[in-house]
C-alpha positions in Angstrom: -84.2 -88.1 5.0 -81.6 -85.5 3.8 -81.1 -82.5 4.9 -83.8 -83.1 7.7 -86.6 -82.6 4.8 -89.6 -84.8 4.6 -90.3 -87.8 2.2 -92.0 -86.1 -0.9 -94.0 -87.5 -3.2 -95.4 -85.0 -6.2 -98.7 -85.3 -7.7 -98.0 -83.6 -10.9 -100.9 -82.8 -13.4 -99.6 -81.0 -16.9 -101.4 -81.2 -19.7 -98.7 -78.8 -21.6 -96.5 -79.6 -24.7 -94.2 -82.0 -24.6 -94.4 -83.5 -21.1 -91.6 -85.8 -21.3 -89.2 -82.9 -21.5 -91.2 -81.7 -19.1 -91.4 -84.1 -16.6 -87.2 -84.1 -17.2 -87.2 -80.7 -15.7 -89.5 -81.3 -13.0 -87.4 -84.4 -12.0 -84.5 -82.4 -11.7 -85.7 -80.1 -9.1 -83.5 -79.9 -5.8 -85.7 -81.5 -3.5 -83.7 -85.0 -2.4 -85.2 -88.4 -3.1 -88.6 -87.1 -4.1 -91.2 -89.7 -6.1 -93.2 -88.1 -9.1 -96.9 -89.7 -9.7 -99.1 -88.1 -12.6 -102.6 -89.4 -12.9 -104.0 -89.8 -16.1 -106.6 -86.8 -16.4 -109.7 -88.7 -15.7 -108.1 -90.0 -12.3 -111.0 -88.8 -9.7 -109.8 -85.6 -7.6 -111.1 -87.3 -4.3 -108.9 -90.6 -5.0 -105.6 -88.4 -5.6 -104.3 -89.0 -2.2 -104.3 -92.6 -2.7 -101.3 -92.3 -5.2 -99.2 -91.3 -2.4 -96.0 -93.5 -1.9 -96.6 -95.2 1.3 -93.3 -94.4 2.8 -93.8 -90.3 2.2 -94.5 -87.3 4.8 -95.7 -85.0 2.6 -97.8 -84.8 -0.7 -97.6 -81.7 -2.9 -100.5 -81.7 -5.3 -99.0 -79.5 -8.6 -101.0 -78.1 -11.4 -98.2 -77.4 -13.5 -98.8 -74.8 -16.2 -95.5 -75.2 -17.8 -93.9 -71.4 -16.6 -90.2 -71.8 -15.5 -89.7 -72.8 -11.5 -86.4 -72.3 -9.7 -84.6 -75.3 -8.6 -85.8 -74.7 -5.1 -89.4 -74.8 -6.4 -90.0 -78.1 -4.0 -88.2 -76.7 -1.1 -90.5 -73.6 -0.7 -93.1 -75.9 -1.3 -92.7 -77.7 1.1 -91.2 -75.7 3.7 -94.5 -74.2 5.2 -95.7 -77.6 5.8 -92.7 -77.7 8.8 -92.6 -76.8 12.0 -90.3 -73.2 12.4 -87.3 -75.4 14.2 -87.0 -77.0 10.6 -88.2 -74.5 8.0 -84.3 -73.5 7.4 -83.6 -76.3 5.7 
């Protein structure tokens, strides 16, 4: 993986206007090779997990409620998840 960060794959839930742009933004994000999944709104909560890409280490689960993120939004999301030798990345 680059940069020493995990596989990602995003769970991302908007409901806001205009998700396609959206989703554009989100996709953009700094976070190498990351895979975006969003459930249609009925999907059941306890089944989420299962829409993670086999070959990912970590799954972020985002409620997005449209308010600007930086392009490091993924990285600080993900960095706790690490151990402290590779939360500098």
């Amino acid at each position: 993986m680059d940069e020493g960060l995990p596989r990602l794959t995003l769970v991302w839930m908007y409901e806001g206007d205009d998700a396609a742009e959206r989703r554009k933004v989100i996709a953009a994000l700094d976070y190498p090779g990351f895979e975006i999944v969003s459930p249609d709104s009925g999907y059941p909560m306890d089944q989420l997990a299962d829409l993670m890409a086999i070959d990912s280490e970590v799954c972020v689960f985002w409620s997005d409620d449209g308010k600007p993120v930086g392009a490091d939004f993924l990285r600080l999301m993900v960095r706790p998840l690490l151990g402290s030798d590779q939360a500098s990345t």
